[in-house]
N, C-alpha and C positions, 0 to 999 in steps of 0.2 A: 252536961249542959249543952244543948243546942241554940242554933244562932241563927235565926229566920234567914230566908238566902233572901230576900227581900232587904235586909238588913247589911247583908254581903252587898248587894249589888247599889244599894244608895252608898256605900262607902266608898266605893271606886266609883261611882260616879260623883260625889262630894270632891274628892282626889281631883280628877282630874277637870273640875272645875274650877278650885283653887288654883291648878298649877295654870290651868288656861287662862285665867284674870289675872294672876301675877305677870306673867306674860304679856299680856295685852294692854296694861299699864305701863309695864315698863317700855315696852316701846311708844307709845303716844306722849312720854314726855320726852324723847329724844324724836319725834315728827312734829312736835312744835316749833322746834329748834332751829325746823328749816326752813328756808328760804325769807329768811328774817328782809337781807338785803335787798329780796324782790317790792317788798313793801314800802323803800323810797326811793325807787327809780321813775313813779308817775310826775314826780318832779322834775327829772330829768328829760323826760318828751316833750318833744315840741307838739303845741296845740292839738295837730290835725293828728296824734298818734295818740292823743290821751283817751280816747274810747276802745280802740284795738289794744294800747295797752293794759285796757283793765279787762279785756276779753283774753288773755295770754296769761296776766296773775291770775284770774279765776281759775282757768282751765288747769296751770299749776297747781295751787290748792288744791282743786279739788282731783287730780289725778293725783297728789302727792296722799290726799287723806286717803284715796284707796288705797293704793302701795300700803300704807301703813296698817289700813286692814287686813286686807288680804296677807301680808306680810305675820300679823297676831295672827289670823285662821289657822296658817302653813306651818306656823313656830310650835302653836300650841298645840296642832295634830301629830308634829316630831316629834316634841321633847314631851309631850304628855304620852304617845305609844315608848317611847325609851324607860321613862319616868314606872308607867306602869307594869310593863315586862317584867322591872328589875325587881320593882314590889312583888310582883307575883314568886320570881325566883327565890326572894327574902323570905316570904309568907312559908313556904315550903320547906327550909332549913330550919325556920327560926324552931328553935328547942321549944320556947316557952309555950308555943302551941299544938307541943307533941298531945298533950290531955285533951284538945278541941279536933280530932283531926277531921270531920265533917265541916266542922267551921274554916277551917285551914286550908281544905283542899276547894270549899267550894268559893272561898273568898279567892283564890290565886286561880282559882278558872276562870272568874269572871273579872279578875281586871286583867286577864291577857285575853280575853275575849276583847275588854275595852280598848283592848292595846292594839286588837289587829285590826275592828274598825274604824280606831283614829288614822290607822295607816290606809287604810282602805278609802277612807274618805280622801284624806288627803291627796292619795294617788289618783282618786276619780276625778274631785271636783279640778286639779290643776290648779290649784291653790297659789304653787310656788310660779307657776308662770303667768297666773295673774297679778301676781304680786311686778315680776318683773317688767310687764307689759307697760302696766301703770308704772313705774317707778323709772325706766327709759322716756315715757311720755311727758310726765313730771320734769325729767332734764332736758327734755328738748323745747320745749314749752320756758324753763327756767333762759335757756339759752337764746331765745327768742325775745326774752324780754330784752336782755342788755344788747340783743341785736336791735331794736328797735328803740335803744338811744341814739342809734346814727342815722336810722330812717330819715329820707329827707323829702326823696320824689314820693308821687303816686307810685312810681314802678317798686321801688322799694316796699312800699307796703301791700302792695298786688305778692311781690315776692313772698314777703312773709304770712300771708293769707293762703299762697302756696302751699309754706310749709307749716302752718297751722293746721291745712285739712293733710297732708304725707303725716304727719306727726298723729293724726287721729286714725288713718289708717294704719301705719304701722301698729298702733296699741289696739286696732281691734283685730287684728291679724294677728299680733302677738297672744292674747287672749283666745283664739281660737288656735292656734298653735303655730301660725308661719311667722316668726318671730324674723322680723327685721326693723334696724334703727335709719332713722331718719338721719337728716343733715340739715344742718342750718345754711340758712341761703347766704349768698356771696353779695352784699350791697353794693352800687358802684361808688 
């Protein structure tokens, strides 16, 4: 009995779309989780900071949902090339498929073929250092917010508007690869 390689090749790729949505769930319920506490601090600003500070929680947020993507892309391109190497090693051993060996050999070529361009990818797109780009951004962004419950002058919030565009360039530097973190400003 023969086994369409067609057949072969939608099964590792089934694989490792399960394993990539397990993944990718499991982490966006632990990125909800965060920065719960940045969501009642617009209570704590004074008046003249309550629009910068809802320009610092957004930018949070939404640096944080990247990280968290980017973060599932980079996960699922590891652990789905580990995941399916080992299938493939498995496939080859396994006794029960000594009677299939077309089917056996041509399923374990093609999910280490899957395997080497989830590494492939992963290695090109720079997944993991856009992950951490946005995810330094996300904390300094997070750190700006409770910076800006002591804001009091103009100069202060010039400061922090400072470190709001360092903190966007750091993450666009970091994503293109010159990765450096910001600092939160010094209020007087």
């Amino acid at each position: 009995m023969t086994i369409p390689y067609r057949v072969v090749l939608a099964s590792g790729l089934a694989a490792a779309l399960v394993l990539s949505l397990a993944v990718l769930f499991s982490i966006r319920g632990s990125a909800e989780a965060r920065g719960v506490a940045l969501e009642e601090l617009p209570m704590l600003y004074a008046e003249q900071n309550k629009a910068l500070g809802a320009v610092v929680v957004g930018a949070y947020h939404e640096y944080r949902a990247n990280a968290t993507r980017w973060s599932g892309v980079y996960f699922s391109c590891v652990f789905g090339s580990a995941f399916l190497s080992a299938l493939a090693a498995i496939v080859l051993k396994l006794e029960s498929l000594q009677s299939w060996p077309r089917f056996r050999n041509d399923f374990a070529a093609s999910v280490a073929v899957l395997a080497a361009l989830l590494t492939t990818l992963s290695t090109t797109g720079d997944f993991q250092r856009k992950w951490q780009a946005n995810r330094l951004a996300a904390s300094g962004m997070e750190n700006l917010a409770y910076t800006l419950v002591s804001a009091k002058s103009d100069e202060d919030r010039n400061e922090i508007i400072k470190a709001i565009q360092a903190i966007n360039t750091a993450r666009n530097n970091g994503i293109v690869g010159e990765n450096t973190a910001p600092t939160a400003p010094k209020l007087q």
